[in-house]
C-alpha positions as CSV (number, residue, x, y, z in Angstrom):
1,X,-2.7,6.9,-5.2
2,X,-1.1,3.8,-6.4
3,X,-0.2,3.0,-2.3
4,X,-3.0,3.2,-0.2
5,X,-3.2,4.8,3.9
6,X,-5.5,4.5,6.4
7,X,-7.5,7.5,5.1
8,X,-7.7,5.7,1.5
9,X,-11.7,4.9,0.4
10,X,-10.3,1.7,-1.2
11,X,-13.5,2.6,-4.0
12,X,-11.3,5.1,-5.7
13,X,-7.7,2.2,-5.6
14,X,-6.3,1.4,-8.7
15,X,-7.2,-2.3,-8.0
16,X,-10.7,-1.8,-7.1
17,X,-11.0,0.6,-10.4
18,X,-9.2,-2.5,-12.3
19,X,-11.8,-4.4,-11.4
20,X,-14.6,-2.5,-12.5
21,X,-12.5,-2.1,-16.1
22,X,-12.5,-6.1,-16.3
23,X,-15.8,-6.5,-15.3
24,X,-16.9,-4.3,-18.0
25,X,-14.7,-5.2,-20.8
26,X,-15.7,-9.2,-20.0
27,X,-19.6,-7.7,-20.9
28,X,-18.4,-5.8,-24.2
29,X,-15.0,-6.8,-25.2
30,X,-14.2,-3.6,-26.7
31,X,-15.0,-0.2,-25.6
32,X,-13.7,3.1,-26.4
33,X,-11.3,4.8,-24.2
34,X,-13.7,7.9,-23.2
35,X,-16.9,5.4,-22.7
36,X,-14.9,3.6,-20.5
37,X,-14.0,6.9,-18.5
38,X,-17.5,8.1,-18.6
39,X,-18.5,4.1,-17.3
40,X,-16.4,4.2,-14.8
41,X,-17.2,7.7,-13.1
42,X,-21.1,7.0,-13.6
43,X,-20.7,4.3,-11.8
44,X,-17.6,4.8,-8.7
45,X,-17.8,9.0,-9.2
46,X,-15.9,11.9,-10.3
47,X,-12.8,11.1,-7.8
48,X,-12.2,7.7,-10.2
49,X,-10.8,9.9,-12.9
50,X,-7.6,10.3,-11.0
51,X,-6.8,6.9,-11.0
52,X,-8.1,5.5,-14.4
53,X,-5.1,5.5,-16.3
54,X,-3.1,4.0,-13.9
55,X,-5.9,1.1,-13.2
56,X,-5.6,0.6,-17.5
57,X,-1.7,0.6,-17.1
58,X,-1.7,-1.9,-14.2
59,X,-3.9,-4.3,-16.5
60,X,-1.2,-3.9,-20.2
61,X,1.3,-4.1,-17.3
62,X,0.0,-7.6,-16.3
63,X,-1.1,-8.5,-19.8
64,X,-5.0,-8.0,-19.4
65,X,-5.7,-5.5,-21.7
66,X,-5.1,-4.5,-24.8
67,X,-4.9,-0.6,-26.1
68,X,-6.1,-0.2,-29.7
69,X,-4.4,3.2,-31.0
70,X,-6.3,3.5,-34.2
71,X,-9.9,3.0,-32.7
72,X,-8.9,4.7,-29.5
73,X,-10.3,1.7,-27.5
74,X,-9.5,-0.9,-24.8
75,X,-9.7,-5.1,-25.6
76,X,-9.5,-8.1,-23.0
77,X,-6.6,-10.3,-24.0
78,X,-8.5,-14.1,-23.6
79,X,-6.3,-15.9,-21.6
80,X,-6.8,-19.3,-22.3
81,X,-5.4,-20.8,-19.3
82,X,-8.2,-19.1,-17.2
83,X,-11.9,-20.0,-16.2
């Protein structure tokens, strides 16, 4: 569901879910891939899991986040240019 309709509970949009990712990564950091998934769908519910990877592949795509293969874990990338 990367373009939303009329029918679309924005709660479960890749930019909504996006959010939620930076708002938990700016509390942690670093958090690993399933925690994040199992975060995310405590907290928006089950129908989040359809749109998790593409909310993570927005933010690499944007330069947000960073994917760290050998951990299995997801990293903010500080941008120093913001508040």
């Amino acid at each position: 569901m990367l373009k939303p309709t009329k029918h679309t509970n924005i709660k479960y949009s890749v930019i909504y879910i996006a959010g939620k990712i930076l708002g938990f990564l700016k509390k942690e950091t670093l958090i690993k891939y399933e925690d994040l998934k199992e975060m995310l769908v405590n907290e928006i519910g089950v129908k989040a899991k359809n749109n998790i990877d593409f909310s993570l592949t927005f933010l690499f795509a944007i330069g947000k986040i960073e994917y760290l293969k050998n951990i299995d874990a997801i990293t903010l990338i500080n941008d120093k240019n913001e508040n």
